[in-house]
C-alpha positions as CSV (number, residue, x, y, z in Angstrom):
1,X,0.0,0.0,0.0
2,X,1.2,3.5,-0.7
3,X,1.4,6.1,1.6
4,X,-0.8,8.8,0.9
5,X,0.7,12.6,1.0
6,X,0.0,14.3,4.1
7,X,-1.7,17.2,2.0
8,X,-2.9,17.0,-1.5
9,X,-1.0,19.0,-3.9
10,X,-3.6,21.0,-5.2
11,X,-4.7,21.8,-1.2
12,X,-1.4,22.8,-0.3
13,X,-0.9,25.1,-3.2
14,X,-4.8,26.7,-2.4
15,X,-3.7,27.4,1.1
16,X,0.1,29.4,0.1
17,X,-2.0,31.4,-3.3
18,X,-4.9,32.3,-0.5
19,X,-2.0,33.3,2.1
20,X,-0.1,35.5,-0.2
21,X,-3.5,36.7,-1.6
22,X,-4.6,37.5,2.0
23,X,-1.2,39.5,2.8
24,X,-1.8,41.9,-0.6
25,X,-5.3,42.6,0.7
26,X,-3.7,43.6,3.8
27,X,-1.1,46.2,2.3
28,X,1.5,43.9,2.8
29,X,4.7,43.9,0.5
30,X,4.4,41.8,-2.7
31,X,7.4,39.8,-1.9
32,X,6.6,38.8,1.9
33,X,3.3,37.6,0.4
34,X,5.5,35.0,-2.3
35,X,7.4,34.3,0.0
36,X,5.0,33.2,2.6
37,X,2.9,31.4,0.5
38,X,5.8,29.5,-0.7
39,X,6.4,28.7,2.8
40,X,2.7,27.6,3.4
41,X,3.0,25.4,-0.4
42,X,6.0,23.6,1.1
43,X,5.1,22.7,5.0
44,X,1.5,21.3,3.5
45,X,3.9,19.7,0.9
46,X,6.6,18.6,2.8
47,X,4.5,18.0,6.5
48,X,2.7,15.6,8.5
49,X,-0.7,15.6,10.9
50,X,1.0,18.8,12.5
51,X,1.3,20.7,9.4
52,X,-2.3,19.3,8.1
53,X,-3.5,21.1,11.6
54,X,-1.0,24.1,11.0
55,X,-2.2,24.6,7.4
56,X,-6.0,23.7,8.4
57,X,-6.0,26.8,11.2
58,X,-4.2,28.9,8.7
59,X,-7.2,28.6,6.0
60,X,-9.5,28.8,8.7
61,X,-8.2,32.4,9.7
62,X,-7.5,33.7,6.6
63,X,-11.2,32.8,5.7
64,X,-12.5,34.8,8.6
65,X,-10.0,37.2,8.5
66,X,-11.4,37.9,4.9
67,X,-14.7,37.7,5.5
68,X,-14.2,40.3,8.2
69,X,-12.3,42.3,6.0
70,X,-15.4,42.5,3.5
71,X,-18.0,42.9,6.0
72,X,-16.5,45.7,7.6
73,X,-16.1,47.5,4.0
74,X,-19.9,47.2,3.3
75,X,-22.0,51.0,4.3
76,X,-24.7,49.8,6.4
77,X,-26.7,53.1,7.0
């Protein structure tokens, strides 16, 4: 039997582009965004059960971070 990955490509790679994406949104330099979704592509890549947890809080935040970002752009009055 072969051992499976500890993070699917594809999800790895989701988690570092939303990262960097996440860092521009917040102002943040163009290169410390590469560079830390290259970091996030290679723990999920490279990782085991701690960096599936590591890279599950990460999307986790970065979703609520952005969906508090958005809400609090919206006029309500």
């Amino acid at each position: 039997m072969e051992p499976t990955p500890a993070v699917p490509a594809v999800t790895a790679v989701a988690v570092g582009v939303t990262l960097g994406r996440w860092w521009l949104a917040r102002k943040g330099g163009l290169l410390t965004a590469i560079g830390a979704g290259v970091l996030a592509t290679a723990v999920g890549l490279a990782g085991g059960p701690i960096a599936r947890a590591a890279l599950a809080v990460l999307a986790a935040a970065t979703d609520v971070l952005t969906a508090e970002t958005a809400l609090a752009r919206l006029d309500l009055s």
